[in-house]
N, C-alpha and C positions, 0 to 999 in steps of 0.2 A: 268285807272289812269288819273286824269287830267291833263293834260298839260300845255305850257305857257297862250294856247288864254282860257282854258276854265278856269285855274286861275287870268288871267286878267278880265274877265268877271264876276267871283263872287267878286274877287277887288270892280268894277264899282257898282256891286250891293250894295254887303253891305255897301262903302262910300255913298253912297246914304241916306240912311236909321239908320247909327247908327253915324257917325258923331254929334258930339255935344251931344250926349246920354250918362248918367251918369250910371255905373256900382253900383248899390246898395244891390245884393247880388247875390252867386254864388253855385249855387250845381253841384257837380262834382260827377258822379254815377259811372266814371272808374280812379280811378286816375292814374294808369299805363298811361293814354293817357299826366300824366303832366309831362317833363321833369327837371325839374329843380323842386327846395323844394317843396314841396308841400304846408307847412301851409305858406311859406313866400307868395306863388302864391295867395292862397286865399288872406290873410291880406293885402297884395300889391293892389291888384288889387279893391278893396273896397272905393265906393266914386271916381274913377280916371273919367273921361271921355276922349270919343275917339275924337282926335281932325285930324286923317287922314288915311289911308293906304297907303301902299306902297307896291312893290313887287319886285322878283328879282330870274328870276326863277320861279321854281314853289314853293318859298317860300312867306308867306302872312306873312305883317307885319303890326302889329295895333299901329300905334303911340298914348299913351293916356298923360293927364296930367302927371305934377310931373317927364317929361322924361321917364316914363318907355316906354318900347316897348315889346307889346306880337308876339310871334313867331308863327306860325301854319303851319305845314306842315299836307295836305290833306291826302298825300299818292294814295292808292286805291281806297276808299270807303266815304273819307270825305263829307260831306258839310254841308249845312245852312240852319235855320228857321229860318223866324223872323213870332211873331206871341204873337196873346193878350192870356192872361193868358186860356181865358174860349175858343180859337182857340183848336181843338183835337191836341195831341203831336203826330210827327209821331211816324215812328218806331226806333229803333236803337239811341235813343236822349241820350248822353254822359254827356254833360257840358252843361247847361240852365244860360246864365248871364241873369241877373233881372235889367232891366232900370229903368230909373227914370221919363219914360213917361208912365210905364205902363206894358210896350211891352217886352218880351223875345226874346234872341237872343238865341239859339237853336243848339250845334254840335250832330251832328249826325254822326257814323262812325260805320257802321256789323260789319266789320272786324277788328277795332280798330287796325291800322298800322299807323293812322297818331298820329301827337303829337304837344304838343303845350311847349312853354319854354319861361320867362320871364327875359327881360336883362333890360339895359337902354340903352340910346341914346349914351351914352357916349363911350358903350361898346360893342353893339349888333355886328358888323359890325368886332369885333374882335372875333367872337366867330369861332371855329377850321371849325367846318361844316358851316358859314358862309363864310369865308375867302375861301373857297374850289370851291366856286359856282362861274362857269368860266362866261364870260361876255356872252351874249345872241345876236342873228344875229344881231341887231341892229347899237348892238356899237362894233362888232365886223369888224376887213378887214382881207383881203385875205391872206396877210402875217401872220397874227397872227393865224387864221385859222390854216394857213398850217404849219407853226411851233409846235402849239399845235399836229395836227394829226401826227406827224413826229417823236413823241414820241411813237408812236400804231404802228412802221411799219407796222406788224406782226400781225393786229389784222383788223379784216374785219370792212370797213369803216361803216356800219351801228351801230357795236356796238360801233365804236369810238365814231359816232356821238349820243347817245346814253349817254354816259357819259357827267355828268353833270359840269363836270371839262373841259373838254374839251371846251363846249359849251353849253348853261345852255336853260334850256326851251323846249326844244325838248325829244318828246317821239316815243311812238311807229308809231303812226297813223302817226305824224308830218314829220319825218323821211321818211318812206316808200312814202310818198306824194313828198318830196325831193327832196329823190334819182329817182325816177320816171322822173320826170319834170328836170332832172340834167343830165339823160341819163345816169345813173352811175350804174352799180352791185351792189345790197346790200353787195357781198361778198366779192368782191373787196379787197384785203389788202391796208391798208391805204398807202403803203412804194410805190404804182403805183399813187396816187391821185397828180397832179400837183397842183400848186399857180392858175393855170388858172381852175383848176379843184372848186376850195376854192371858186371862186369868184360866180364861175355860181350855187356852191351849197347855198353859201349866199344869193342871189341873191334871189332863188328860196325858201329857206328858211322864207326869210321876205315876198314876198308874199303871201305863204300858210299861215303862221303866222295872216299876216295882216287881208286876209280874212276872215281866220277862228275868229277872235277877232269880226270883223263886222257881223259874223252869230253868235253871241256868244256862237262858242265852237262847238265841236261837241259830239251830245248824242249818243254815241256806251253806251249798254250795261245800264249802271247804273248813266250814270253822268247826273245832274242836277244842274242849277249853284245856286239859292237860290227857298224856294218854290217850289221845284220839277219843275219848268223851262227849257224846252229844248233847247238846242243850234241846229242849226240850216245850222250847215256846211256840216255836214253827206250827205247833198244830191249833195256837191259840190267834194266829194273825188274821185280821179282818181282812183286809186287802192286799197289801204287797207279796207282789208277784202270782197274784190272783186277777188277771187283769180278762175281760170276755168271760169269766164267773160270776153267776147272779150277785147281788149286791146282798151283803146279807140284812139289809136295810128295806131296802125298796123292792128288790130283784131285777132290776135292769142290770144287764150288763155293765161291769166293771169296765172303766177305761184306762188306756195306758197312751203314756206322751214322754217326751223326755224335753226336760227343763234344766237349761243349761248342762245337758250331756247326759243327765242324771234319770236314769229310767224310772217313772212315777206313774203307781198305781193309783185311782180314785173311782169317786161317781160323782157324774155328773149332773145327778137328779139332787141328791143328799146335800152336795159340796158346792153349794151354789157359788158364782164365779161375783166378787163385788168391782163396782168401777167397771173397765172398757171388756166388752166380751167382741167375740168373733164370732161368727152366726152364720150358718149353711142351711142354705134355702134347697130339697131336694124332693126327687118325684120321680114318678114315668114321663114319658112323653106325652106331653097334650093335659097335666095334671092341672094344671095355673099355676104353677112354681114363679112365672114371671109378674103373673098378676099379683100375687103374694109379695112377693120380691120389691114390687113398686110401693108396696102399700107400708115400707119400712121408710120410704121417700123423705125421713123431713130433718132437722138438724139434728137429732141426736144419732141419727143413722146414714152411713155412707154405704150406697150400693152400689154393686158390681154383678156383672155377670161373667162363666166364664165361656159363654160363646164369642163375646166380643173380647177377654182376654187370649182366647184360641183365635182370633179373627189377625188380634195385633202379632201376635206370632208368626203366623204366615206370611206376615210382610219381613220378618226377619232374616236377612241374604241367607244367613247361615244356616239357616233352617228350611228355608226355601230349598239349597243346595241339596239339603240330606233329601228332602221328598223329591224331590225331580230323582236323586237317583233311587230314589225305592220305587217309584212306579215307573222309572224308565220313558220322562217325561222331558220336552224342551222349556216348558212354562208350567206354571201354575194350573191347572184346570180343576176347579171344584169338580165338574160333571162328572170327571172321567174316574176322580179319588173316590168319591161316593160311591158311583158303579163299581169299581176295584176292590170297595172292600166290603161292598156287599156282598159281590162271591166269593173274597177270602179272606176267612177267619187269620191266617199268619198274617196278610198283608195289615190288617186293621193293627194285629197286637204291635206290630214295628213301630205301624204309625206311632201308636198310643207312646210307644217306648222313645220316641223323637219328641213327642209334645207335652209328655205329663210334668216329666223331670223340672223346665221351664215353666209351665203353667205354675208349677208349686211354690217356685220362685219367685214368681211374679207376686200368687197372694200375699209368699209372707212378707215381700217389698210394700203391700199395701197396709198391712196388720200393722208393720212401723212408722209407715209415716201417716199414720191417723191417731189421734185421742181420740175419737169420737165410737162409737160402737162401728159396725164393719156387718153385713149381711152382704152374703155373695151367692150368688146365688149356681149350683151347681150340679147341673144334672145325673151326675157318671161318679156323684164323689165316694160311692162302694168299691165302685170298680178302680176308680182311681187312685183307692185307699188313702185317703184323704179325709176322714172319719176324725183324724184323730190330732188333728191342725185347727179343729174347732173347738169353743166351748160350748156351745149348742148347736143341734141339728135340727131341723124343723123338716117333717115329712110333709109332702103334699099329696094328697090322694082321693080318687072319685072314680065311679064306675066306669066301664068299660064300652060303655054305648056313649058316656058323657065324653070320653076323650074321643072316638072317632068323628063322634058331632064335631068337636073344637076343629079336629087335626082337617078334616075337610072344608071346614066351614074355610077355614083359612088357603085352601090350595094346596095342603102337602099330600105326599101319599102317603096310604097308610099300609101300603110295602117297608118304608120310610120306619114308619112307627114302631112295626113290624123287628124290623133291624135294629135299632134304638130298645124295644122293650125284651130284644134276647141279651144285650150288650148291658142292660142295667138291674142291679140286683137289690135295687129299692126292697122289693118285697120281704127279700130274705133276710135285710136288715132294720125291720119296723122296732124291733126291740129295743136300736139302739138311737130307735130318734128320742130325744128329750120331749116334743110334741108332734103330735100326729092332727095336722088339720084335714078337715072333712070339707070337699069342694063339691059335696053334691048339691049345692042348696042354693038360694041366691045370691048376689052380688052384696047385699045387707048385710048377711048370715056370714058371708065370705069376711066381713068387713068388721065384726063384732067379734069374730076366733081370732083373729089378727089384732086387735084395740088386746083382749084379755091377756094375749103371750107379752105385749110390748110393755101391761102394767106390770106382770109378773118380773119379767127380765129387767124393768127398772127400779125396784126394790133394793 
């Protein structure tokens, strides 16, 4: 969807080119794209010429004679030809105005979400979805910022800033480029974001803006600002749509989440999360992930594990049903599931594919009905792909004689281990723990990595 700089940019363009150009006839092949009357939009608009643009937002407003003023909102997929009659039409061409030098001006819209609406000068500025569209970084300050956000406590500052009421011109890519460069958590609830938080996101706001307007725009995907034209910021973006690419900050891998629908790139080392985080406790087998796990034990922290949420599943009829007929069972038998999928790799992945789905469920039923921080502790959460439901991860890891000591000491096999440490890809993913604790040492040493992560994380 275009944004403020890549609709400032088709702004620039088309005043370039159709200013002073008389409208002398119009064919409109979707009318659904006209909001206001239809035959008044034709008849109106006949004979007027364009004497400016304006914009405001990512709303485009064409000042013509006579006071009228046409509205165009791009949407998705909008934009612009300009082009002589015997020029090929592209594709997807909507609305063709006929000039009076010759030359067609050209909407083009696939998806036909944008729209266009015809007011006058006298009025336009009053209309409901006008009046709505909050001021943009420019002429906005830090007070009115934070006031505006302070209506969202509750709602994660990416989508605040998202909203066009709030703060007008900013989308997805813009945003995530932002809070990046702001040091801010996309998920952050707005009700943690200070006046000093407003200023540096401002701040950081009109630069990306700015830039982006001087590379005009950036081409993710489909946008072209007139002429199929690329913009040219694309290769200036820190993060979005960069997500498992080093940080260019830190270098840990870039993380990706989607927040309220909305796919968002960050890191989670740089972008620290303020107020309630969610915390993944992970390892090998036999690493102390449990021991670790408990040692979050006290009110500022509610823990869980997910062997005992995988436990409560199992008692689930419904689920119970699915596993008796994957293993061709009349009940329940741990023994016989273990043995089963210890010789086969398909039976395990079913399993997994019967219990993860629900598992995942289950956390984020827990992530809601808690304020308080949330440490879960999760063995398999690579495999699970579960990475990325968290705001921190915390590795747990110790040698390789130190876990068969534990796994024995306690009665398990370590066939067991064996099975479990082909099944978990801890290792391959240390890059993307936010902490890596060292469990080779003693119960003290174990007890002072754990006190340093809980001072960090409550900062």
């Amino acid at each position: 969807m275009p944004e403020l700089p890549e609709v400032e940019t088709i702004k620039r363009a088309l005043e370039s080119i159709i200013v002073n150009k008389k409208i002398i006839s119009i064919e409109i092949f979707k009318p659904k794209l006209i909001k206001s009357d239809l035959e008044t939009f034709k008849k109106s608009l006949i004979d007027k010429t364009f004497l400016k643009l304006t914009r405001q937002g990512k709303y485009l407003f064409f000042h013509l004679s006579d006071n009228l003023v046409l509205i165009n909102h791009l949407r998705m997929e909008g934009k612009y030809q300009f082009k002589h009659p015997n020029d090929n039409l592209e594709s997807h061409a909507r609305i063709i105005f006929h000039l009076d030098d010759g030359n067609e001006l050209v909407y083009r819209d696939s998806r036909m979400f944008g729209m266009f609406y015809l007011s006058d000068e006298s009025f336009y500025q009053n209309l409901d979805f006008i009046k709505k569209v909050g001021k943009e970084p420019f002429y906005l300050d830090a007070k009115e910022l934070f006031d505006n956000i302070k209506r969202h406590k509750e709602t994660e500052i990416k989508t605040v800033l998202l909203n066009q009421e709030v703060i007008a011109g900013l989308g997805n890519i813009y945003v995530d480029e932002t809070l990046f460069r702001s040091k801010i958590h996309p998920s952050t609830k707005a009700k943690f974001i200070s006046q000093d938080d407003c200023k540096v996101i401002l701040k950081n706001a009109i630069d990306v803006l700015n830039l982006a307007i001087a590379k005009g725009g950036s081409t993710i995907k489909s946008y072209k600002s007139i002429n199929d034209v690329d913009g040219h910021f694309q290769v200036d973006l820190l993060v979005y749509a960069k997500a498992s690419l080093p940080c260019p900050n830190c270098q840990k891998p870039l993380k990706f989440m989607k927040i309220n629908g909305r796919g968002t790139t960050y890191c989670s080392r740089c972008q620290r999360k303020k107020g309630q985080k969610f915390i993944a406790i992970t390892g090998l087998y036999g690493s102390g992930k449990s021991t670790v796990t408990k040692m979050f034990a006290d009110d500022n922290y509610k823990i869980y594990s997910c062997d005992a949420l995988i436990k409560e599943l199992y008692e689930d009829k419904t689920i119970q049903d699915k596993i008796k007929i994957l293993f061709n069972i009349n009940s329940i038998d741990f023994t016989h599931i273990r043995n089963a999928i210890l010789k086969n790799d398909k039976l395990d992945k079913k399993l997994k594919n019967i219990l993860y789905p629900p598992l995942k469920n289950k956390i984020l039923k827990i992530f809601k009905n808690h304020k308080e921080n949330v440490v879960i502790e999760v063995p398999l959460l690579f495999d699970a792909k579960m990475g990325n439901m968290f705001d921190i991860i915390i590795g747990v890891k110790n040698e390789v004689e130190l876990r068969n000591k534990f796994i024995t000491n306690r009665d398990k096999s370590l066939d067991l281990k064996k099975y479990y440490d082909e099944r978990n890809h801890f290792l391959d993913h240390l890059d993307e723990c936010d902490y890596i604790i060292d469990n080779n040492k003693n119960l003290k040493d174990l007890e002072k990595e754990v006190l340093k992560i809980k001072k960090e994380l409550n900062i």
